[in-house]
Biotite code that builds the C-alpha atoms (Angstrom):
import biotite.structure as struc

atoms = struc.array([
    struc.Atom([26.821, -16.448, 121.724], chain_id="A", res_id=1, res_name="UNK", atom_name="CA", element="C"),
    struc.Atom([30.240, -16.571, 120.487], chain_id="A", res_id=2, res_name="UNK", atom_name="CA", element="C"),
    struc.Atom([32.334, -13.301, 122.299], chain_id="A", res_id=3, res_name="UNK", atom_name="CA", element="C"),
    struc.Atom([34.747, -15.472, 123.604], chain_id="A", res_id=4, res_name="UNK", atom_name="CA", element="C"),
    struc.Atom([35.418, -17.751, 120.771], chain_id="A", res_id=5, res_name="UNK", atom_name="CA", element="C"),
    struc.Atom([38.607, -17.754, 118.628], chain_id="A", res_id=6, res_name="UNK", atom_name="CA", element="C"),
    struc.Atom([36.794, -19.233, 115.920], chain_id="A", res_id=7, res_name="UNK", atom_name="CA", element="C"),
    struc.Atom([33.292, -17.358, 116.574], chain_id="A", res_id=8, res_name="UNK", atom_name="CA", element="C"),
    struc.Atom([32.624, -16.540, 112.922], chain_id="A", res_id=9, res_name="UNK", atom_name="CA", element="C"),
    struc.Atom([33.139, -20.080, 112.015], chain_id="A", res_id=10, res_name="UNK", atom_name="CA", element="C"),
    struc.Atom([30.915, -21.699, 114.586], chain_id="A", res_id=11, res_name="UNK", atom_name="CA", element="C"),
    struc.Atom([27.750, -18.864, 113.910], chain_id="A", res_id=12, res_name="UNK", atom_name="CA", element="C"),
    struc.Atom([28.104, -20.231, 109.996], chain_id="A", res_id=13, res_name="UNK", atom_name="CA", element="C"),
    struc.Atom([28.489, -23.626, 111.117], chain_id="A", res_id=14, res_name="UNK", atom_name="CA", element="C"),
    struc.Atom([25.332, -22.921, 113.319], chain_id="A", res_id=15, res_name="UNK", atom_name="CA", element="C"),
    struc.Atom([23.432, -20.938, 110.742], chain_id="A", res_id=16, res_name="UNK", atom_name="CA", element="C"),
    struc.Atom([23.200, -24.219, 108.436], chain_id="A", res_id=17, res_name="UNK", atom_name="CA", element="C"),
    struc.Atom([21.739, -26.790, 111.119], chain_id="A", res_id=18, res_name="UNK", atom_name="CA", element="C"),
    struc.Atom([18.485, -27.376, 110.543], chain_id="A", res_id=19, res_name="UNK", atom_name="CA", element="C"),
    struc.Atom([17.290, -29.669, 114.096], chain_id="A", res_id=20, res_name="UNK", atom_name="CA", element="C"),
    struc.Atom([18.639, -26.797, 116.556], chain_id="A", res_id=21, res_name="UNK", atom_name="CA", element="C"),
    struc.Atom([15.487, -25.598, 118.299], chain_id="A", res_id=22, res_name="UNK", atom_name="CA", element="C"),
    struc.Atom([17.504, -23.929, 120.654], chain_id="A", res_id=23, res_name="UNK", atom_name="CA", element="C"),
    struc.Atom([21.333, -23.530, 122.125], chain_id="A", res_id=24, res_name="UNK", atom_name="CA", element="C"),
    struc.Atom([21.274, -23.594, 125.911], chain_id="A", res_id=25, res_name="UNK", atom_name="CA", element="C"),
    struc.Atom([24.722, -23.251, 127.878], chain_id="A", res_id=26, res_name="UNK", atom_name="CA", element="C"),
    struc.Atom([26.629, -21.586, 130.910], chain_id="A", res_id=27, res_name="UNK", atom_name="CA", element="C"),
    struc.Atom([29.128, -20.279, 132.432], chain_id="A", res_id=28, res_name="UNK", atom_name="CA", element="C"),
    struc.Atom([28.549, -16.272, 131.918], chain_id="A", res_id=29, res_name="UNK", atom_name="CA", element="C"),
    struc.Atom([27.513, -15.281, 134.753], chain_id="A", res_id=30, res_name="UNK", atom_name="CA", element="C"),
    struc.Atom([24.810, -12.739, 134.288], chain_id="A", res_id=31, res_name="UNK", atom_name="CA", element="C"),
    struc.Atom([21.896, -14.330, 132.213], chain_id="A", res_id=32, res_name="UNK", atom_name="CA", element="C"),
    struc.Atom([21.100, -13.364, 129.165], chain_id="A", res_id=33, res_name="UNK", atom_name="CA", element="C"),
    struc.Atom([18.748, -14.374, 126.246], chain_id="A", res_id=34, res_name="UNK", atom_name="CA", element="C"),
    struc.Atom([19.645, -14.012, 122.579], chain_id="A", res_id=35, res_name="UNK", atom_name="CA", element="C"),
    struc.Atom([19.103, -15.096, 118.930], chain_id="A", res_id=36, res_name="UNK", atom_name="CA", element="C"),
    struc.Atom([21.112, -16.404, 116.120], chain_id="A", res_id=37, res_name="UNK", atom_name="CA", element="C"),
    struc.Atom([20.152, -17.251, 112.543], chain_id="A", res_id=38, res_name="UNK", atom_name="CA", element="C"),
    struc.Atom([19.347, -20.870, 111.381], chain_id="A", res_id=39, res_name="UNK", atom_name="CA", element="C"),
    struc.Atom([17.850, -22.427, 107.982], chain_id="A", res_id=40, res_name="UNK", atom_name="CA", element="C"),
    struc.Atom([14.519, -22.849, 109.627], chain_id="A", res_id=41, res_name="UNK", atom_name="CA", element="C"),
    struc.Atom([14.549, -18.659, 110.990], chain_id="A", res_id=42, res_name="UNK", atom_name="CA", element="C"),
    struc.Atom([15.788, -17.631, 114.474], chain_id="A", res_id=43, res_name="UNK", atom_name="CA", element="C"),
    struc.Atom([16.509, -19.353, 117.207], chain_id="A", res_id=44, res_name="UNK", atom_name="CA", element="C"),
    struc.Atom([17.192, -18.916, 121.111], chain_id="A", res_id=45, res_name="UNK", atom_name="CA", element="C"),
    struc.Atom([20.646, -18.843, 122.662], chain_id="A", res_id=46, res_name="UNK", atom_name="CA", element="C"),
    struc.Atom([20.058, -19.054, 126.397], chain_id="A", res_id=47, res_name="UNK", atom_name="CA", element="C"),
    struc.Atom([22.376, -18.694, 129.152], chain_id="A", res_id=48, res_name="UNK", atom_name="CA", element="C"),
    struc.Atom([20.332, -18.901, 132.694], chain_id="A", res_id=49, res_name="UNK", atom_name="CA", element="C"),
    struc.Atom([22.951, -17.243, 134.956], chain_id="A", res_id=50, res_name="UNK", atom_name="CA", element="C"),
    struc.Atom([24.951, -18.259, 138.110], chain_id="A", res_id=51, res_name="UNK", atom_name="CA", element="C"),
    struc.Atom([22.637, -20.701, 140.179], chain_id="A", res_id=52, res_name="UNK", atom_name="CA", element="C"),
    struc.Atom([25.169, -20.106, 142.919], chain_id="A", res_id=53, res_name="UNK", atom_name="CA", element="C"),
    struc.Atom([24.930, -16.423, 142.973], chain_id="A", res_id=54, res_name="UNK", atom_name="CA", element="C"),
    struc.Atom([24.621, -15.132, 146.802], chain_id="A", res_id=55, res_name="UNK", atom_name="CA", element="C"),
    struc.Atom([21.385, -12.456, 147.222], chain_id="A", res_id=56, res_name="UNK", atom_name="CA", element="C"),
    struc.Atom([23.364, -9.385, 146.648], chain_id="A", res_id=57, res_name="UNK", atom_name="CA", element="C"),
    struc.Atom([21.089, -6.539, 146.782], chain_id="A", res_id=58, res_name="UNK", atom_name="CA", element="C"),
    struc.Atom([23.297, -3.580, 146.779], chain_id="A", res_id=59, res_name="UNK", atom_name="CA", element="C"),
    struc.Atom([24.363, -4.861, 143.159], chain_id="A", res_id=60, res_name="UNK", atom_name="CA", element="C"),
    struc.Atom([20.843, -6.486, 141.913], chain_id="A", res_id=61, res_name="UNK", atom_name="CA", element="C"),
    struc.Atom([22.156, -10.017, 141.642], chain_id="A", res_id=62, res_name="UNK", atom_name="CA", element="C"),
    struc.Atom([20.882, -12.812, 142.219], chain_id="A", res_id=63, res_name="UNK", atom_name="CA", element="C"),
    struc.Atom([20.761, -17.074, 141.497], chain_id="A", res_id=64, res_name="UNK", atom_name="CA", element="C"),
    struc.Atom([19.036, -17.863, 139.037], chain_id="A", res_id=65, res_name="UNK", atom_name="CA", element="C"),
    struc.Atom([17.546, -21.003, 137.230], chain_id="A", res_id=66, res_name="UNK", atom_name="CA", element="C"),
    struc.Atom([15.500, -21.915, 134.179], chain_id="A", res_id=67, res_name="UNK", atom_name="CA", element="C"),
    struc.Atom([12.655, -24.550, 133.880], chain_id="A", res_id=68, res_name="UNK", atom_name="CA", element="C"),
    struc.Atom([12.111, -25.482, 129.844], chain_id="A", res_id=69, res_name="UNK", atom_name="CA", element="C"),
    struc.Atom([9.177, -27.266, 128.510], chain_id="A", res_id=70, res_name="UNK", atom_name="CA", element="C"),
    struc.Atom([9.773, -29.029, 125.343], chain_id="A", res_id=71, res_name="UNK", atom_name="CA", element="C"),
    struc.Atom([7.351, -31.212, 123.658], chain_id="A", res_id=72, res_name="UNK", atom_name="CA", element="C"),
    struc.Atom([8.436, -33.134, 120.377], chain_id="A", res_id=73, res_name="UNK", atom_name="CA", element="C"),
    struc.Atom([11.563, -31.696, 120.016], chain_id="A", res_id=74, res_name="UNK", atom_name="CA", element="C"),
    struc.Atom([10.376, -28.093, 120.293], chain_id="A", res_id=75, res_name="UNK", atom_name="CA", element="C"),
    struc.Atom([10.833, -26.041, 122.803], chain_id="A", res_id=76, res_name="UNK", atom_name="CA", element="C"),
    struc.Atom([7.497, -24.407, 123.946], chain_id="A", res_id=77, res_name="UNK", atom_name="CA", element="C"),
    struc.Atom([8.163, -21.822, 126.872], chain_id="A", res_id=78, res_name="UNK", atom_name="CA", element="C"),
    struc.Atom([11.442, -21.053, 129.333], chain_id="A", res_id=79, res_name="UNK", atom_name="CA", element="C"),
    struc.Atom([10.358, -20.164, 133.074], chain_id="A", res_id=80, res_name="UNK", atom_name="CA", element="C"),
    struc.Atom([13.359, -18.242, 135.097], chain_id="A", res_id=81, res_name="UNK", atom_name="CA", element="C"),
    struc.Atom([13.547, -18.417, 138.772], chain_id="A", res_id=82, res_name="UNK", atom_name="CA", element="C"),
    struc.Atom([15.055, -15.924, 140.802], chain_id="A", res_id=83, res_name="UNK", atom_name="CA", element="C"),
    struc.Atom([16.538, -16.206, 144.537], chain_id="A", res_id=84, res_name="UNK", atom_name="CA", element="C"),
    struc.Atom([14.684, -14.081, 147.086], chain_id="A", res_id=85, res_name="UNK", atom_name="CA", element="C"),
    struc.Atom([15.772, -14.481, 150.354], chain_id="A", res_id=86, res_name="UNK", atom_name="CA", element="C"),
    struc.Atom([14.943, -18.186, 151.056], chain_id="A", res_id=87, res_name="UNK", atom_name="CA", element="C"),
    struc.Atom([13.463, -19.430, 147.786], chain_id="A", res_id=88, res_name="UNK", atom_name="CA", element="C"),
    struc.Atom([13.093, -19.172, 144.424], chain_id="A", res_id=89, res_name="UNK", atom_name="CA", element="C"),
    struc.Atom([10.090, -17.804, 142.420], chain_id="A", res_id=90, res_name="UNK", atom_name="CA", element="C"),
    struc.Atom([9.409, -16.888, 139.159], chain_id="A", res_id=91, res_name="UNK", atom_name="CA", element="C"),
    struc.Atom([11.252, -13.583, 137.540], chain_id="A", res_id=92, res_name="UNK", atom_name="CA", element="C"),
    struc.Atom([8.421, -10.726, 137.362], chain_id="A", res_id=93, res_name="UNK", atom_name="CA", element="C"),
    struc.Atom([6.933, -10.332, 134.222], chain_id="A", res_id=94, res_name="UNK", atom_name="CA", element="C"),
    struc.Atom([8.161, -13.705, 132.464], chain_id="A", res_id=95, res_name="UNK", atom_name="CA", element="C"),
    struc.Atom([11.558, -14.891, 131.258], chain_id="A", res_id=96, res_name="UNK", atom_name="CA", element="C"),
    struc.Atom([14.666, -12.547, 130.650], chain_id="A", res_id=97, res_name="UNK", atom_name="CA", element="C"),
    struc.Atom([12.359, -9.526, 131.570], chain_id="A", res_id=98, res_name="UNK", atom_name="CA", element="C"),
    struc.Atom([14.745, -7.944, 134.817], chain_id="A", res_id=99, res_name="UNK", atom_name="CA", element="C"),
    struc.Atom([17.669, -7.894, 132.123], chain_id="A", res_id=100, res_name="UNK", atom_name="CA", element="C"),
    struc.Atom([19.561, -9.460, 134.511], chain_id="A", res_id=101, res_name="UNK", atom_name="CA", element="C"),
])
């Protein structure tokens, strides 16, 4: 959650003191991925869905991807990742984050 920035090590201790952050959700990489970083209240999830815009590339096991979030008084309760197959999306196989991909 921080490879690419020049002040990384500032931001994760920035990050490590907020209390209300349930949860850091962003883009841009590519490739999803799901992580955790450290907080006052324990960990918490850093969660990048992947390229929606991805083409079905099956030779190279990539594909668009979404996620759906359900959050209920300010917490977040469950993250549901779609996948592109062929001509719609449906759920990843065996829950969120599971392909690795």
């Amino acid at each position: 959650y921080s490879r690419t920035l020049a002040n990384g090590d500032l931001f994760r201790s920035w990050l490590s003191k907020q209390p209300r952050i349930d949860a850091m959700l962003h883009g841009h990489e590519h490739h999803g991925y799901l992580t955790h970083y450290e907080t006052t209240q324990g960990q918490r999830p850093s969660i990048n869905p992947g390229s929606s815009g991805y083409h079905e590339d099956l030779e190279q096991q990539r594909w668009a991807h979404f996620n759906l979030y359900t959050v209920e008084q300010r917490s977040l309760l469950s993250i549901e990742r779609y996948r592109f197959k062929t001509d719609s999306f449906i759920p990843e196989e065996n829950g969120a984050y599971e392909s690795g991909r």
